[in-house]
N, C-alpha and C positions, 0 to 999 in steps of 0.2 A: 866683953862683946855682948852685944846685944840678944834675948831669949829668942829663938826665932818660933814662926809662928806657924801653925798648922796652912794647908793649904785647903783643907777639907772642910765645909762648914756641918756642925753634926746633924741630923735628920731625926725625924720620929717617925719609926715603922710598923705600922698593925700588922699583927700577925695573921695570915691568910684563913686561920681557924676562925676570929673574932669576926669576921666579916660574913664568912658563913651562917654564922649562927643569929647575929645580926636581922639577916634578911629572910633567914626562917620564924623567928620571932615578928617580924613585920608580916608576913604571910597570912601567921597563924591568927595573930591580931586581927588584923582584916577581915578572915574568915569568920572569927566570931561574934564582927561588928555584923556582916552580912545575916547570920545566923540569928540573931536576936530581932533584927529589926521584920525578918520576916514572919517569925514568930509573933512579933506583936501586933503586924499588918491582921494575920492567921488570927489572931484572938478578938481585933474590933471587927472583922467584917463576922464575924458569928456572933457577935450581939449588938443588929442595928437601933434598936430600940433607944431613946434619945432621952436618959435620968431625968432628963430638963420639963417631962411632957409627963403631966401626974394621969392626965386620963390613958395615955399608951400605959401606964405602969398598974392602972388598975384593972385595962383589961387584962395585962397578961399574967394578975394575979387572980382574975375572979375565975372560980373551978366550974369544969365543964356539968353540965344536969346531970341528974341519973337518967338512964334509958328508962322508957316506961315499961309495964309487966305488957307480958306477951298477950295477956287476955283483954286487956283496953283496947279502946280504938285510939288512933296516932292522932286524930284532932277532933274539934267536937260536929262534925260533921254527921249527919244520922249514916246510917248501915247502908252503902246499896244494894241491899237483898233485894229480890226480885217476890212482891207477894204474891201471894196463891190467888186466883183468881178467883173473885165470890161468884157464888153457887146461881145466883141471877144474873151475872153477865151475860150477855146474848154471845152466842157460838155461830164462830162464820165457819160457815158448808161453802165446801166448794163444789159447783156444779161444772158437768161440760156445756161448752156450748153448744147450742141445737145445729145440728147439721145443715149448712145454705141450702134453701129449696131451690131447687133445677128454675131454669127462668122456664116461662113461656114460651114455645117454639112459634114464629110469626106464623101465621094461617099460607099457606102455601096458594099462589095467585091460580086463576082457574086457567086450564090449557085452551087454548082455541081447539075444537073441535075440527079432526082430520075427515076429509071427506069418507064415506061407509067401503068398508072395504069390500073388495067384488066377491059376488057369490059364492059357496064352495062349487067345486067341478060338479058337471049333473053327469047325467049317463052320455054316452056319443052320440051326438045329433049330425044335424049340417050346419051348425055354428058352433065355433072354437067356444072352448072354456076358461078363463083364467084358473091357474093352478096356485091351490090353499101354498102356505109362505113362498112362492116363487112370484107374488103379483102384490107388494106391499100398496100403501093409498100415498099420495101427494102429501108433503108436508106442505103448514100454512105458512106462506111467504114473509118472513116479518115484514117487509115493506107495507104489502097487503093487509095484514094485520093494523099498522099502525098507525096508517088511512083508514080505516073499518072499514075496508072494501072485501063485499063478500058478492057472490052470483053463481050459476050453474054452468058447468062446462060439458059437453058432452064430444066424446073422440072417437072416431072411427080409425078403426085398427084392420090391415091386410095380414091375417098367419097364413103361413106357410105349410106342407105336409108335415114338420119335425115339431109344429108349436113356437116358431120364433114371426116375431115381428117383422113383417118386411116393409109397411109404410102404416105411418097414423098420421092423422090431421084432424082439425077441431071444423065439427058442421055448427056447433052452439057453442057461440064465446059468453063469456058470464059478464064484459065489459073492463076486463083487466086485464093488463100482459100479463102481470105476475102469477094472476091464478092461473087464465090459459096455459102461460110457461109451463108450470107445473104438473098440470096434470096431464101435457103433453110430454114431457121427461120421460112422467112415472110411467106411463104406460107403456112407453118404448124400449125400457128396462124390464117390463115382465115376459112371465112365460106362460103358454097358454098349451090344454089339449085341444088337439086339432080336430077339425070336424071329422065327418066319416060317412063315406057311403059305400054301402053295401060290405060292411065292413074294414075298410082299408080308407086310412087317413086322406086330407085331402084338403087343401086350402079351400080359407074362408074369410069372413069377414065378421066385425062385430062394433055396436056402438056400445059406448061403456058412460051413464052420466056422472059426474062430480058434482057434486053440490056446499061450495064453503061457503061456510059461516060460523063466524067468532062465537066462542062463548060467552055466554050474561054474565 
């Protein structure tokens, strides 16, 4: 009879250690290709310097100078010392300035001239008196003034027993309201001692003249 024959065809099996070890040995490989190539990256980038180029290679063989001695100067440039000033230079003095002279004060314009102020008081008569600061004079009208309008005013004044004015009016006009005005105001505003007879006050009457005229 015929050998009979396997049913099994035979295989080849690696053992589960071999394969192990296998892929450590690939690893480690690997890692040392990595490790090399970075190293040689690491060693041309530290010397860029290009063998091909003779003048790069002679600079970076020619030796730096020596420092110079501390007592030189660093270039040939002279000292900037500052020289002593000769004994003939002329010497700048400082002076103060003179103090500004005050200016000139303009001349001050001449005043018109106020009519003359009335009498001082006499003794008691029968006619009033004007009383010293109680009876000031007219001022000049600037109207008046600036027309050159001057003339003589004369007023008649009615006092009373106390010294007060009781009517005035002008018997001589000078030819101007302003100055008439005036001096009929002022007079109407003072105060007068009153007449007197037999010693006891007593109303009276009085003419008083004004005379304006502007200053030269």
């Amino acid at each position: 009879m015929p050998a009979s024959r396997s049913d099994h065809t035979p295989a080849f099996v690696l053992p589960h250690n071999a394969l192990k070890v296998a892929g450590i040995a690939f690893c480690a490989g690997l890692l040392l290709f990595v490790v090399v190539w970075l190293n040689a990256r690491r060693h041309n980038d530290a010397h860029p310097v290009d063998p091909t180029q003779p003048q790069a290679q002679a600079n970076a063989a020619m030796p730096l100078p020596e420092p110079l001695p501390a007592g030189t100067g660093a270039s040939d440039m002279p000292d900037a010392r500052p020289e002593a000033p000769a004994e003939d230079a002329p010497q700048v003095v400082e002076t103060a300035p003179a103090p500004p002279q005050p200016l000139p004060e303009p001349p001050l314009a001449a005043a018109p001239a106020n009519p003359a102020a009335p009498p001082a008081a006499a003794a008691p008569g029968d006619r009033p008196v004007p009383l010293p600061g109680q009876s000031p004079p007219p001022s000049y009208p600037p109207a008046a003034l600036r027309r050159g309008e001057s003339g003589t005013v004369v007023v008649r004044v009615e006092v009373d027993a106390s010294g007060t004015p009781l009517d005035a009016r002008i018997i001589q006009r000078s030819g101007s309201r302003d100055l008439d005005r005036a001096a009929l105001e002022a007079v109407r505003g003072w105060r007068f001692q009153p007449a007197q007879s037999n010693g006891q006050p007593m109303a009276g009457s009085l003419e008083i003249p004004f005379d304006f005229q502007p200053a030269q």
